[in-house]
C-alpha positions as CSV (number, residue, x, y, z in Angstrom):
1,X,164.9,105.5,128.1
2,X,161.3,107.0,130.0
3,X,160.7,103.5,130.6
4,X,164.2,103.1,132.5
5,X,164.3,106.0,134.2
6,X,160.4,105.4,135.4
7,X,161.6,101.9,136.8
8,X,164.7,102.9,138.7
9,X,162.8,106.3,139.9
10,X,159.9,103.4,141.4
11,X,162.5,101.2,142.9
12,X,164.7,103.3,144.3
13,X,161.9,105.0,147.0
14,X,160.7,101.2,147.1
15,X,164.1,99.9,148.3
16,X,164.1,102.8,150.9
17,X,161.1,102.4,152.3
18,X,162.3,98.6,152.5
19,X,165.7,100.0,154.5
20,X,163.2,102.6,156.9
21,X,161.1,99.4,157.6
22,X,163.9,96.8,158.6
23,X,165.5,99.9,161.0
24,X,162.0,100.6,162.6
25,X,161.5,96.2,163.1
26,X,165.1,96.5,165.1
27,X,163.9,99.4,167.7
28,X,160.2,98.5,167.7
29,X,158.6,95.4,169.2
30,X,156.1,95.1,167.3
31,X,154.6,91.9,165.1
32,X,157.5,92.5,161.9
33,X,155.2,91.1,159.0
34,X,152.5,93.6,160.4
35,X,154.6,96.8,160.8
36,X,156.5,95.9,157.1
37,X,153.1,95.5,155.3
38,X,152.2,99.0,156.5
39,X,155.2,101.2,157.1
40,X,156.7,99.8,153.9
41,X,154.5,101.7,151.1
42,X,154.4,105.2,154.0
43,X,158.1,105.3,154.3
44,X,158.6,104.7,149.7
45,X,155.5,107.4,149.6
46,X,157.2,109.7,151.9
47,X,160.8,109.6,150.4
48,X,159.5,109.6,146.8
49,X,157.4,112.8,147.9
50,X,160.2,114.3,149.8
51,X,162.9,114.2,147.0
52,X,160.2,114.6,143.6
53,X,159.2,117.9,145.7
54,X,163.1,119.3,146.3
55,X,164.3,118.2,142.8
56,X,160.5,120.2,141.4
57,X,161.1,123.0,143.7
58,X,165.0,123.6,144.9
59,X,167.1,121.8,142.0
60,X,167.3,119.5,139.8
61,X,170.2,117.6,141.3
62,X,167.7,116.3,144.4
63,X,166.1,113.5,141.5
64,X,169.6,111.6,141.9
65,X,167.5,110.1,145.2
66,X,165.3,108.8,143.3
67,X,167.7,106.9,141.0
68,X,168.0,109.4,138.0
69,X,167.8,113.6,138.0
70,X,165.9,113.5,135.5
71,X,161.6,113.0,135.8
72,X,160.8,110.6,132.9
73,X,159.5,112.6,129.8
74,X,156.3,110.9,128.3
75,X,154.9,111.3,124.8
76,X,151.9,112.7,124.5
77,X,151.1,111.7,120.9
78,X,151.4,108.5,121.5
């Protein structure tokens, strides 16, 4: 189940970023291979960060964002 829940919560601030890219490559003219190889990881780092901080810090409920409201427990004994 961690291992789900750490995929979808990767993916789903991945596919954003993805979606914040392909809006900015409409409105900008700019080279789109160039401006997707860059503002593709800022715009996933900036949503993941946006939405782990308001599900940490306001509720819990913010984590359906990031695909599951739920952080993935790991096992430290393993």
């Amino acid at each position: 189940m961690n291992l789900y829940v750490s995929l979808i919560r990767t993916g789903i601030p991945a596919l954003a970023g993805w979606l914040v890219t392909l809006a900015a490559a409409h409105g900008l003219h700019l080279d789109a291979q160039a401006l997707a190889g860059v503002l593709t990881p800022v715009a996933a780092f900036c949503y993941y960060t946006v939405f782990r901080l308001a599900e940490h810090y306001v509720s819990p409920k913010w984590g359906w964002l990031l695909g599951y409201a739920q952080p993935p427990q790991y096992d430290l004994a393993a």
